[in-house]
MDTraj code that builds the backbone (N, CA, C; nanometers):
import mdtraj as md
import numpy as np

residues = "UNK UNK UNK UNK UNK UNK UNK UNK UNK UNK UNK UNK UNK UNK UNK UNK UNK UNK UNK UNK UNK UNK UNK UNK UNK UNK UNK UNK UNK UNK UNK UNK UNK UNK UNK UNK UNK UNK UNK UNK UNK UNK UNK UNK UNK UNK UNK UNK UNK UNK UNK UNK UNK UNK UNK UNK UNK UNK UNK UNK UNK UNK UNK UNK UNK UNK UNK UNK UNK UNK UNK UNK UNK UNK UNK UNK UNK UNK UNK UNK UNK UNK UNK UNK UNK UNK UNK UNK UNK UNK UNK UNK UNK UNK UNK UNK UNK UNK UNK UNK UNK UNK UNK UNK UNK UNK UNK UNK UNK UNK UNK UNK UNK UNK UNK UNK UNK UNK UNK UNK UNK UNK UNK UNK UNK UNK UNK UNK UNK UNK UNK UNK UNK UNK UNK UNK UNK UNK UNK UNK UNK UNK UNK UNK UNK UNK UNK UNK UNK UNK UNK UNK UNK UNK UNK UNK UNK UNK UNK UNK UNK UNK UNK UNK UNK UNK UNK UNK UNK UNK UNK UNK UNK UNK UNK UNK UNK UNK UNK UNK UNK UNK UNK UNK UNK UNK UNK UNK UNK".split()
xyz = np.array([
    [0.5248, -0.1489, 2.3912],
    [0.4557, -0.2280, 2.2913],
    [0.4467, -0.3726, 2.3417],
    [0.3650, -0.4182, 2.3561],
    [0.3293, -0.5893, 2.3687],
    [0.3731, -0.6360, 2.2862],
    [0.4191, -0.7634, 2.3282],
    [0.4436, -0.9000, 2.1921],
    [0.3705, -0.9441, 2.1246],
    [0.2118, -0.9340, 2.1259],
    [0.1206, -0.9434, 1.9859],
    [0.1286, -0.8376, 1.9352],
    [0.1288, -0.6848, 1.9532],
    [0.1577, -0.5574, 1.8757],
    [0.2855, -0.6268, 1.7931],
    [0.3931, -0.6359, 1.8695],
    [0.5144, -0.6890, 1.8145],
    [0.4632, -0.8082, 1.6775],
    [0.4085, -0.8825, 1.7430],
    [0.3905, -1.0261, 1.6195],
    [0.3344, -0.9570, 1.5094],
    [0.1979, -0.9190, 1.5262],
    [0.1034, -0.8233, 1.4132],
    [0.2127, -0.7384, 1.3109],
    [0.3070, -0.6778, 1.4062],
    [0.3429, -0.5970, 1.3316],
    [0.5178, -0.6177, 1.2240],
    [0.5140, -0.7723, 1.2407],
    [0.6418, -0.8435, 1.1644],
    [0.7801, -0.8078, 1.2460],
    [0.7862, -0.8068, 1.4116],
    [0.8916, -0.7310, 1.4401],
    [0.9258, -0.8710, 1.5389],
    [1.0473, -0.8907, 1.5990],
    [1.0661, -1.0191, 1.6346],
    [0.9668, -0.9967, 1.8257],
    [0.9597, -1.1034, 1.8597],
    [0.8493, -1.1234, 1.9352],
    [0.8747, -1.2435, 2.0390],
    [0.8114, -1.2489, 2.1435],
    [0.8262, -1.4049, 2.2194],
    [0.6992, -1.4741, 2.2120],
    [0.7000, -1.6001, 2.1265],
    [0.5611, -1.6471, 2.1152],
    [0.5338, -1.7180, 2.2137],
    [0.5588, -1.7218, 2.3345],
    [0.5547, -1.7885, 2.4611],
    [0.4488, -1.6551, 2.5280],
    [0.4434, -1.5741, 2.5026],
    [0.4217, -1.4444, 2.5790],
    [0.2607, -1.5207, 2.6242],
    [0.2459, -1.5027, 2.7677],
    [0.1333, -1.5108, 2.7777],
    [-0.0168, -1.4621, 2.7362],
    [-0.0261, -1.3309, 2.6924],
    [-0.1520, -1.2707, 2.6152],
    [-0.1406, -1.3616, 2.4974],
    [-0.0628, -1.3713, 2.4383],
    [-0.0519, -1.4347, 2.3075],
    [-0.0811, -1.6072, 2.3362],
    [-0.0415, -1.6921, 2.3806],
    [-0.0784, -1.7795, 2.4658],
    [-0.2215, -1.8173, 2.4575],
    [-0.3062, -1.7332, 2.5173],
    [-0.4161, -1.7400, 2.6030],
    [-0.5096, -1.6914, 2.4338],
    [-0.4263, -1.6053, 2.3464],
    [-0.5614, -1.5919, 2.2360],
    [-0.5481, -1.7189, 2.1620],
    [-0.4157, -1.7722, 2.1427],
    [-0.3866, -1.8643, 2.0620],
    [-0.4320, -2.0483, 2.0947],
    [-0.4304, -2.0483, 2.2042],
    [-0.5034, -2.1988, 2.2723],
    [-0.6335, -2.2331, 2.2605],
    [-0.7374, -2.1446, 2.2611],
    [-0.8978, -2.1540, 2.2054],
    [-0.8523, -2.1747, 2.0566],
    [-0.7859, -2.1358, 1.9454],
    [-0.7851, -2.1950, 1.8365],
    [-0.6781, -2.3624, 1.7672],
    [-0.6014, -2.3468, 1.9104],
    [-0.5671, -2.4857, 1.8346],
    [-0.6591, -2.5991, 1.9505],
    [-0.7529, -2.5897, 2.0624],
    [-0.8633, -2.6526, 2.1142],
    [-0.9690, -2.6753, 1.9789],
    [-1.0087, -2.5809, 1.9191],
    [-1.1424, -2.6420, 1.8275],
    [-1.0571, -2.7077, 1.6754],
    [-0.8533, -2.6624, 1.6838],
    [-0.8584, -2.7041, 1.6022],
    [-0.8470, -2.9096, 1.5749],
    [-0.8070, -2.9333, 1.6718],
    [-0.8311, -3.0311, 1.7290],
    [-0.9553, -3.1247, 1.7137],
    [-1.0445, -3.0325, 1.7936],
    [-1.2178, -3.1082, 1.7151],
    [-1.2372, -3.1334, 1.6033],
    [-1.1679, -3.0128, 1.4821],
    [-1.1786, -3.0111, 1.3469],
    [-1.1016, -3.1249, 1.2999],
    [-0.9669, -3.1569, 1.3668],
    [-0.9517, -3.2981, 1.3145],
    [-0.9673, -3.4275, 1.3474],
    [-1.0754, -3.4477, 1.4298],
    [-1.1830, -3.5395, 1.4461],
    [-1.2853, -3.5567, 1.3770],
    [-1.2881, -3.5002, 1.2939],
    [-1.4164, -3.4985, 1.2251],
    [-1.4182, -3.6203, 1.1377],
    [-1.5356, -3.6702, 1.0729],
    [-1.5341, -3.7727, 1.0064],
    [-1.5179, -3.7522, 0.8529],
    [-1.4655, -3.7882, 0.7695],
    [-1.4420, -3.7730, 0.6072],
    [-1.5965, -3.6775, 0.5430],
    [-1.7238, -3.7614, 0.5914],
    [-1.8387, -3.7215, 0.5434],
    [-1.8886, -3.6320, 0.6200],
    [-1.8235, -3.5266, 0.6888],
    [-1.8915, -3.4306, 0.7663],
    [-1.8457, -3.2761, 0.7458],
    [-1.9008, -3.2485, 0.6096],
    [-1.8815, -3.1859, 0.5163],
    [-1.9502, -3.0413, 0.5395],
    [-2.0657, -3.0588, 0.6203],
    [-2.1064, -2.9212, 0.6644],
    [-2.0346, -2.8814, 0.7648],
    [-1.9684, -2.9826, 0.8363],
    [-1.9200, -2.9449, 1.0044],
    [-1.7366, -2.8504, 0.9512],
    [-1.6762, -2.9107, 0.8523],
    [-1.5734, -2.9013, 0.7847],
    [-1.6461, -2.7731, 0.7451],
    [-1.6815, -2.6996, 0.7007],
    [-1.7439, -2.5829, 0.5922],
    [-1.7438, -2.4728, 0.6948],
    [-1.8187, -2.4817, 0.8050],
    [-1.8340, -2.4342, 0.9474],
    [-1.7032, -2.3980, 0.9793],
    [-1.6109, -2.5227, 1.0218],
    [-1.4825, -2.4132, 1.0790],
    [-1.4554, -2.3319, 0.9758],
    [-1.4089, -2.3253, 0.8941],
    [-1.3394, -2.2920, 0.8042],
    [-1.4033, -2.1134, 0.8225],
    [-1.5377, -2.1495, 0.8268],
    [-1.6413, -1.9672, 0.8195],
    [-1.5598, -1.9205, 0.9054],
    [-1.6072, -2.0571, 1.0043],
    [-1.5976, -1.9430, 1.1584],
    [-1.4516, -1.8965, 1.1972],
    [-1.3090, -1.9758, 1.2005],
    [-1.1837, -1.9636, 1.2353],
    [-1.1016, -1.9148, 1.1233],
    [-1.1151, -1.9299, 0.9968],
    [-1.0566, -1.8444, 0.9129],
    [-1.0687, -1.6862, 0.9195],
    [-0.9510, -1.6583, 0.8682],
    [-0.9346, -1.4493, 0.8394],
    [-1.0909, -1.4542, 0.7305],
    [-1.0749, -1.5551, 0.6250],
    [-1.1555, -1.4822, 0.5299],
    [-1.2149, -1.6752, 0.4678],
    [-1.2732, -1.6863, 0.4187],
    [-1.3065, -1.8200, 0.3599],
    [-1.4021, -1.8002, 0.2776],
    [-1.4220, -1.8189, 0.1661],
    [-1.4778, -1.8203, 0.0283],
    [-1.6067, -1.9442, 0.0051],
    [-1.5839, -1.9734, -0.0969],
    [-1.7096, -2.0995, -0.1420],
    [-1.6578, -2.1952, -0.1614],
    [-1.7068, -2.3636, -0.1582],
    [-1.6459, -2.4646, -0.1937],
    [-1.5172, -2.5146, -0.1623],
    [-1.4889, -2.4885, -0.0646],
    [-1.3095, -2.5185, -0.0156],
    [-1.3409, -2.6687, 0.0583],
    [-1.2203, -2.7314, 0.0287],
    [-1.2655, -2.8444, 0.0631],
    [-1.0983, -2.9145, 0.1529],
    [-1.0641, -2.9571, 0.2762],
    [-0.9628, -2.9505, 0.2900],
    [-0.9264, -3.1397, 0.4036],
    [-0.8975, -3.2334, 0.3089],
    [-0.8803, -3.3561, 0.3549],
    [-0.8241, -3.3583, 0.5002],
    [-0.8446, -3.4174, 0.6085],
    [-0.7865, -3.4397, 0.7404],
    [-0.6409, -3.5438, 0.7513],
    [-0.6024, -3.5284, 0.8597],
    [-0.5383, -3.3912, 0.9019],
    [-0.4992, -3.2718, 0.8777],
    [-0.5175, -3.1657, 0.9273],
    [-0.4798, -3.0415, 0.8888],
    [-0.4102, -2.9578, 1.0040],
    [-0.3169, -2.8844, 0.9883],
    [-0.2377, -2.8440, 1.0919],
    [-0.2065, -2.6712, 1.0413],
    [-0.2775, -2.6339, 1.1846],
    [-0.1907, -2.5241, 1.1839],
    [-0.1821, -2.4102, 1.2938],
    [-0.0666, -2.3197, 1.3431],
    [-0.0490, -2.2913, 1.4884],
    [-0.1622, -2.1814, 1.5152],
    [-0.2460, -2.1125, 1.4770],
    [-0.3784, -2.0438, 1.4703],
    [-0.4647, -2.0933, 1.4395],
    [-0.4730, -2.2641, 1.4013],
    [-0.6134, -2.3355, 1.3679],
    [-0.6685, -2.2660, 1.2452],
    [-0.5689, -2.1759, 1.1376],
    [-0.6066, -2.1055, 1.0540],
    [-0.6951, -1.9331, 1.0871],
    [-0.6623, -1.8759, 1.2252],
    [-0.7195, -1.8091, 1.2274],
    [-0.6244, -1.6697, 1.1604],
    [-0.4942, -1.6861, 1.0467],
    [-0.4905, -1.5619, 0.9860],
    [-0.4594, -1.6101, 0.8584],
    [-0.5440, -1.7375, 0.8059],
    [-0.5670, -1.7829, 0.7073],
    [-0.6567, -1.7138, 0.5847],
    [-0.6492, -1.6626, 0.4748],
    [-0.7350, -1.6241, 0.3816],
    [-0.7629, -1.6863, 0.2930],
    [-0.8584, -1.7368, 0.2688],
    [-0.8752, -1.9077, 0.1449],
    [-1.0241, -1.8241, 0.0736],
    [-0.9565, -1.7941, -0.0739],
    [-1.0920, -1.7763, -0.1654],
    [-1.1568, -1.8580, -0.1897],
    [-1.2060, -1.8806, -0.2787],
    [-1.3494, -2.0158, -0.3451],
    [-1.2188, -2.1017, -0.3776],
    [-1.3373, -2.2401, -0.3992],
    [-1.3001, -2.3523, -0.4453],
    [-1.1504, -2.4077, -0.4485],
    [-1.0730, -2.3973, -0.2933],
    [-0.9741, -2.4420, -0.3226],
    [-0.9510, -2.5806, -0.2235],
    [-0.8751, -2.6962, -0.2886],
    [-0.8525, -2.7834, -0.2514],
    [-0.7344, -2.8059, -0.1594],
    [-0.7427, -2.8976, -0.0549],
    [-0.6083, -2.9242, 0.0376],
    [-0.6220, -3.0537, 0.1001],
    [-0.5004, -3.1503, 0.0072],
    [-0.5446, -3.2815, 0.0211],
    [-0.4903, -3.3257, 0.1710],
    [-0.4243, -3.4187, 0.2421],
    [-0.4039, -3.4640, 0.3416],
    [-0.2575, -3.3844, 0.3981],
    [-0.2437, -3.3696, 0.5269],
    [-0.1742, -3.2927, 0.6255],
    [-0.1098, -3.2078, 0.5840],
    [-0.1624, -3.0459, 0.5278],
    [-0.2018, -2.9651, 0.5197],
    [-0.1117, -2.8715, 0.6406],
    [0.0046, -2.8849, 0.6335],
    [0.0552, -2.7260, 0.7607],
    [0.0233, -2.6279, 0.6988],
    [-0.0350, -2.4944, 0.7840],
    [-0.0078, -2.3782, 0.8023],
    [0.0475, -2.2970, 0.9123],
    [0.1507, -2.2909, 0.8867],
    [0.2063, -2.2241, 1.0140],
    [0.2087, -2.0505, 1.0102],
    [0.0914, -2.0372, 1.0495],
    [-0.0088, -1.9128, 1.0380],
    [-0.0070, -1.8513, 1.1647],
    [0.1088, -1.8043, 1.2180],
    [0.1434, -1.7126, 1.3052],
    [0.1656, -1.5326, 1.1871],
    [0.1925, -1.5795, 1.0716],
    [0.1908, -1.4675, 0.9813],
    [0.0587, -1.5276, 0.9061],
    [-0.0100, -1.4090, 0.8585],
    [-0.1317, -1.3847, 0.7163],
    [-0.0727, -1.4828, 0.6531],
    [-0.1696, -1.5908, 0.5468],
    [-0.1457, -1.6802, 0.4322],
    [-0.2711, -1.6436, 0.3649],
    [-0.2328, -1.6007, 0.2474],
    [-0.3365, -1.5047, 0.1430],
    [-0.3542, -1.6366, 0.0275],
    [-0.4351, -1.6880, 0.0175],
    [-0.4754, -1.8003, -0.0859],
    [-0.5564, -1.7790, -0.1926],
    [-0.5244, -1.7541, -0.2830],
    [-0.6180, -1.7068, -0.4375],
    [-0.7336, -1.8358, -0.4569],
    [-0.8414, -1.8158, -0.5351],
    [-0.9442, -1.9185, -0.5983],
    [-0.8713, -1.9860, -0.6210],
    [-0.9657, -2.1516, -0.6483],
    [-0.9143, -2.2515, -0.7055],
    [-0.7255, -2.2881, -0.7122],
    [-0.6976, -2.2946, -0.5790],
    [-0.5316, -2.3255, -0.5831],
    [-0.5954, -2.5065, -0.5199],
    [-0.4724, -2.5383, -0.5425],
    [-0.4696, -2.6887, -0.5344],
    [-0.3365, -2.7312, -0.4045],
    [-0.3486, -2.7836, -0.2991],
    [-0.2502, -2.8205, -0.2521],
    [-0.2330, -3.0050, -0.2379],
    [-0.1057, -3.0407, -0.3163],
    [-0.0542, -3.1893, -0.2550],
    [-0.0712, -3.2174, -0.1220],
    [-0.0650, -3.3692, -0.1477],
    [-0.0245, -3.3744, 0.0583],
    [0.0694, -3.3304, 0.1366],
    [0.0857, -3.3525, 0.2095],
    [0.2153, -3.3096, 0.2906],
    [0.2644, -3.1714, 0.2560],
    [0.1906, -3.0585, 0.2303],
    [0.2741, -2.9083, 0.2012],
    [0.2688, -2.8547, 0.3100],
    [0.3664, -2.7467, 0.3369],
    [0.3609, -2.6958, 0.4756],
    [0.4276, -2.5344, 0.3741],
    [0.3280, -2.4341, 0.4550],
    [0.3404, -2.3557, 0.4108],
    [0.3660, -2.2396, 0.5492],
    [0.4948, -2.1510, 0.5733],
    [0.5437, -2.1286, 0.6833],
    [0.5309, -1.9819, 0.6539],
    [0.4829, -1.9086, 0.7998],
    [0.5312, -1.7206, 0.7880],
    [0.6491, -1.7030, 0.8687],
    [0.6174, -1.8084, 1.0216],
    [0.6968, -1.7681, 1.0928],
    [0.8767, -1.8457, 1.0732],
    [0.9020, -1.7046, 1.1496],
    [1.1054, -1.7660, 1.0973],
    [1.1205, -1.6842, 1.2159],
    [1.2692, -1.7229, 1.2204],
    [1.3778, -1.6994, 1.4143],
    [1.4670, -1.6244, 1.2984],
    [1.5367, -1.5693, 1.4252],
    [1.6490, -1.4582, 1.3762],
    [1.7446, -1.5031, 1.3650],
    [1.8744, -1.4768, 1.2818],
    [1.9916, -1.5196, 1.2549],
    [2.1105, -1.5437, 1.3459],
    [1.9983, -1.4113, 1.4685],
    [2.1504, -1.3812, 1.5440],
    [2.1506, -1.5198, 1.6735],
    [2.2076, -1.5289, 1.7251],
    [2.2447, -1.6594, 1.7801],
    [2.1686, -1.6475, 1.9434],
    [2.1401, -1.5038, 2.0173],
    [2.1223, -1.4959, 2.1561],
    [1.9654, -1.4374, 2.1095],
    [1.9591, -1.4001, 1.9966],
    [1.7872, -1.3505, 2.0027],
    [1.6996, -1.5134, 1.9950],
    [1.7932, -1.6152, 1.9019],
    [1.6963, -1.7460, 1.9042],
    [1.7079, -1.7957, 2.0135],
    [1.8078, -1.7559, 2.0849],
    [1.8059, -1.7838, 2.2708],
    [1.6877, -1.8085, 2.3443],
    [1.6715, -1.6816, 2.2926],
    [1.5283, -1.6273, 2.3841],
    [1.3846, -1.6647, 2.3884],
    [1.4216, -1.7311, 2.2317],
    [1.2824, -1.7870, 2.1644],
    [1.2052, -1.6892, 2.0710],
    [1.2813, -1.5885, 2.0232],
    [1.2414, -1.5105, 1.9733],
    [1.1928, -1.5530, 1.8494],
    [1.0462, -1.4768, 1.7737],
    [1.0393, -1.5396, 1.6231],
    [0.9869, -1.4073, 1.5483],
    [0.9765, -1.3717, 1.4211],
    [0.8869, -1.2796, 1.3566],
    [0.8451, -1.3600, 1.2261],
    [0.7311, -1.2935, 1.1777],
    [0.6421, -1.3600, 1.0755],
    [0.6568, -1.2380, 0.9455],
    [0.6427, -1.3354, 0.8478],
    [0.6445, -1.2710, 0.6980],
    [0.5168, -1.3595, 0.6210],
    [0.4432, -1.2626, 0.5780],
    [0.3302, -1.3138, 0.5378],
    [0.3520, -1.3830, 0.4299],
    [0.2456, -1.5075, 0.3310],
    [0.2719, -1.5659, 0.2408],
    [0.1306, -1.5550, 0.1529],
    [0.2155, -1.5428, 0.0245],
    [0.0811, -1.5215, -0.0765],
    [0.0728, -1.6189, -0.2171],
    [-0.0148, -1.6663, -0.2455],
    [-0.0797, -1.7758, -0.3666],
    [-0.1259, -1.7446, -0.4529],
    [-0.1019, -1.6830, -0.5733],
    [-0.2231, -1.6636, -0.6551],
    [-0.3022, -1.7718, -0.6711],
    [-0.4193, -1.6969, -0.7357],
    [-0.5528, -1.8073, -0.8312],
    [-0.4840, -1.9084, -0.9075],
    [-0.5986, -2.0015, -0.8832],
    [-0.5171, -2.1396, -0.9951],
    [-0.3841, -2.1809, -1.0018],
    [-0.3469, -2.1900, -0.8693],
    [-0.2112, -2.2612, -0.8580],
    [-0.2052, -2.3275, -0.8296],
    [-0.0601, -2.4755, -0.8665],
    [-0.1056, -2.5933, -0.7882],
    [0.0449, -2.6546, -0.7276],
    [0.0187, -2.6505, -0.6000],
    [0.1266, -2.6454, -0.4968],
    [0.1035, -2.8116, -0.4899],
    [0.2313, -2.8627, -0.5699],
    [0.2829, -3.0235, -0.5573],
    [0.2958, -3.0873, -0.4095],
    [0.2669, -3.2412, -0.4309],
    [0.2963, -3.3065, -0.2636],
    [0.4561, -3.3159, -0.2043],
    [0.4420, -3.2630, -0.0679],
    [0.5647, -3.2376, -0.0368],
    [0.6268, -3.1097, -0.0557],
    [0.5593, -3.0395, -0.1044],
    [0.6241, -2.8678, -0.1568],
    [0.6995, -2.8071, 0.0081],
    [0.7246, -2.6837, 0.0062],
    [0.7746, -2.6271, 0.1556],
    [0.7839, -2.4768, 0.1083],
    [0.6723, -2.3882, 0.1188],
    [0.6949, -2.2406, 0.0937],
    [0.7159, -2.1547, 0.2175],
    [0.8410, -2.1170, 0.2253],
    [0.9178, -2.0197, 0.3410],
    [0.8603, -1.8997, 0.3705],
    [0.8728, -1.8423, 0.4572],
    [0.8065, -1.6881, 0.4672],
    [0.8380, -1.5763, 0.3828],
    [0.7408, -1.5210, 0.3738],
    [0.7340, -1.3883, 0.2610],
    [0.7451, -1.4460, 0.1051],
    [0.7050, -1.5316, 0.0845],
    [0.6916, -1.5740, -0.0666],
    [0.5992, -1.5184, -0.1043],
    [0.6005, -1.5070, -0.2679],
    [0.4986, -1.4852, -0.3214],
    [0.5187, -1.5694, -0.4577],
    [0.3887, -1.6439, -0.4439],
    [0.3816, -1.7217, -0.5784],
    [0.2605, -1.7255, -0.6869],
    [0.2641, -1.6872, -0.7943],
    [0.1814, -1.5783, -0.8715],
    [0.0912, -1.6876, -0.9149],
    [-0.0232, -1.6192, -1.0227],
    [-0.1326, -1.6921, -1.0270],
    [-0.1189, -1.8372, -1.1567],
    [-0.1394, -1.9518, -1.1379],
    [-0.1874, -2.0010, -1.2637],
    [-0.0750, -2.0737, -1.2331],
    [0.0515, -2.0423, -1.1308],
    [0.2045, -2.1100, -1.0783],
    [0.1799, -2.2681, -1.0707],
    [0.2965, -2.3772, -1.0971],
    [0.2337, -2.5069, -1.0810],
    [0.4034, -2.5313, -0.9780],
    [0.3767, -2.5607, -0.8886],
    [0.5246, -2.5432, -0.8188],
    [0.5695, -2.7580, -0.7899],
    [0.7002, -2.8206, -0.8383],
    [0.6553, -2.9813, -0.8787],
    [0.6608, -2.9914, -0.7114],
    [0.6295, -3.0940, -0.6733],
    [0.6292, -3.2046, -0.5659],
    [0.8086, -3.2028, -0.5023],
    [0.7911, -3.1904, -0.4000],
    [0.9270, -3.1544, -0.3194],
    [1.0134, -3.0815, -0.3637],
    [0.9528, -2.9605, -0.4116],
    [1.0265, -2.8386, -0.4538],
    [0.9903, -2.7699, -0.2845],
    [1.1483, -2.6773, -0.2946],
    [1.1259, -2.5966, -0.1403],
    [1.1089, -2.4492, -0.2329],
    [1.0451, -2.3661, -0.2133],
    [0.9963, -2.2205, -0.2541],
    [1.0984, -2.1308, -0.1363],
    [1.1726, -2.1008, -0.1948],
    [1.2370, -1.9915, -0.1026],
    [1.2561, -1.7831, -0.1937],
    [1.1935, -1.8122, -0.3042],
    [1.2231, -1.6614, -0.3646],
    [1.0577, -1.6871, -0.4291],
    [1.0237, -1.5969, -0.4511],
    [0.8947, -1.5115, -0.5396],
    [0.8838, -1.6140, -0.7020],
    [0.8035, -1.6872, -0.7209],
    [0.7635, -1.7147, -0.8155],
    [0.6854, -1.6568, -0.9260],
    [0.6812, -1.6414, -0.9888],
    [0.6063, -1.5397, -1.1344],
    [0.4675, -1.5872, -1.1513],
    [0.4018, -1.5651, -1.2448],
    [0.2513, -1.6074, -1.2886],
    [0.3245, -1.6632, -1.4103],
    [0.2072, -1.7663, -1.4087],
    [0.2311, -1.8806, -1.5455],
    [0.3689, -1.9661, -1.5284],
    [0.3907, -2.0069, -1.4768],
    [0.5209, -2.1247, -1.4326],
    [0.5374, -2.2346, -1.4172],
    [0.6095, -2.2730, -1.4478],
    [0.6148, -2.4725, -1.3842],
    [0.7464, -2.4455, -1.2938],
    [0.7634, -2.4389, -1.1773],
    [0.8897, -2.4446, -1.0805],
    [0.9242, -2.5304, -1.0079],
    [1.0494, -2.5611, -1.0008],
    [1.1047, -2.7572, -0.9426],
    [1.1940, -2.7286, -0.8658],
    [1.2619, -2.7840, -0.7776],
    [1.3798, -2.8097, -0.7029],
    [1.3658, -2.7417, -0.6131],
    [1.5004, -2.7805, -0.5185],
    [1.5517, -2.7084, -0.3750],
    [1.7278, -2.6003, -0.4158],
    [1.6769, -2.5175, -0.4005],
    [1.5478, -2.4298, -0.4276],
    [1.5063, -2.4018, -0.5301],
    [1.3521, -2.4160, -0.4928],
    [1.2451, -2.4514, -0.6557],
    [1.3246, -2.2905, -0.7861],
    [1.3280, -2.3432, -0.8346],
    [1.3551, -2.2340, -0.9999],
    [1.2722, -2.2642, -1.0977],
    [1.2012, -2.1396, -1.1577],
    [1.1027, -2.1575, -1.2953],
    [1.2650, -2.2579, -1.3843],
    [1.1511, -2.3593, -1.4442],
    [1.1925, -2.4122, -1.5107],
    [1.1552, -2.3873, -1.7119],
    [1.0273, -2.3491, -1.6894],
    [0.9528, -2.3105, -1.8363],
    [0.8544, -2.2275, -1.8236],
    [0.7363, -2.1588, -1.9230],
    [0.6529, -2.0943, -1.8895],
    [0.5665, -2.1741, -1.9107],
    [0.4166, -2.1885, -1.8806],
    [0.3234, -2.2657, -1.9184],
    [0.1916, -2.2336, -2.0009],
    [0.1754, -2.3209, -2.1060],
    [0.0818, -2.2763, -2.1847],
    [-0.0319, -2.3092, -2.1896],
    [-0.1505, -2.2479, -2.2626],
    [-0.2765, -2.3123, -2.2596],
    [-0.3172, -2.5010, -2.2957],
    [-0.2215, -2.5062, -2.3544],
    [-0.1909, -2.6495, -2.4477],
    [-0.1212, -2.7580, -2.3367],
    [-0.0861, -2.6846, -2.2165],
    [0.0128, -2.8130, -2.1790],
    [-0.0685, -2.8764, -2.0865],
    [-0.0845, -2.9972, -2.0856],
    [-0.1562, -3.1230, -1.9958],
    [-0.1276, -3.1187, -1.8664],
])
top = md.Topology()
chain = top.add_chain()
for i, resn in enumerate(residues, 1):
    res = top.add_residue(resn, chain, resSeq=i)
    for name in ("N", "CA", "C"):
        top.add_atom(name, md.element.get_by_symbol(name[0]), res)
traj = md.Trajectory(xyz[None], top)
């Protein structure tokens, strides 16, 4: 089995591996161009997003800098979602993004993680756990969601909360590590 079979398939891996290497450098090259771009270059911004995203929707709109180790190429972003300034995805694992989610500045949203054991991180070893967003969520500035999360739809997660367990639908969640704090209602501002 190769080490992209390996990566694809969530099993630990060497991301140094040269095949892997060689697919992965053409996407952080244009991702690069993409953050050159100028504030008002709104079709050119629309463009990557088609072309280097897994999947990209309508109206997404995503402030510069933006970072991430596939240039977003196992990124999934439905319609209309916002991503204000430096924007990680560390998209060596799938990041599944529902409509209309909202991201603060500074969020970094991670698949890939190293192993516990002490001679496999030796090696440089890493494996990826995919991360998922529902619709209408709004990921605070400074947030940090770990691999294999899942954070449900309509979720409002506060500003330097770290996400390390599964969040519910309908939530307001705070701290390190973020915990539902209340449920949220149609009424609340």
């Amino acid at each position: 089995m190769t080490e992209y079979e390996k990566m694809v398939q969530g099993m630990n891996y060497d991301p140094g591996d040269g095949e892997i290497m060689s697919e992965q450098m053409p996407y952080q090259d244009k991702l690069w161009e993409f953050n050159q771009l100028k504030p008002s270059a709104l079709a050119e911004k629309e463009a990557y997003m088609k072309e280097v995203f897994a999947e990209c929707g309508e109206g997404n709109y995503i402030e510069l800098p933006f970072h991430a180790n596939w240039g977003g190429a196992h990124v999934h972003f439905g319609s209309f979602i916002y991503a204000n300034s430096n924007l990680t995805l560390v998209d060596d694992g799938h990041i599944f993004v529902g409509d209309r989610v909202m991201f603060g500045p500074n969020v970094t949203v991670a698949t890939a993680n190293h192993p516990l054991e002490a001679d496999l991180r030796a090696k440089g070893l890493q494996y990826n756990k995919d991360v998922y967003i529902g619709e209408n969520a709004w990921i605070g500035a400074g947030v940090m969601i770990v691999p294999g999360v899942h954070i449900g739809k309509n979720a409002v997660i506060g500003a330097g909360s770290i996400v390390t367990k599964d969040i519910p639908d309908n939530v307001l969640a705070v701290g390190n590590p973020a915990r539902v704090i209340r449920q949220l209602k149609n009424s609340d501002a």
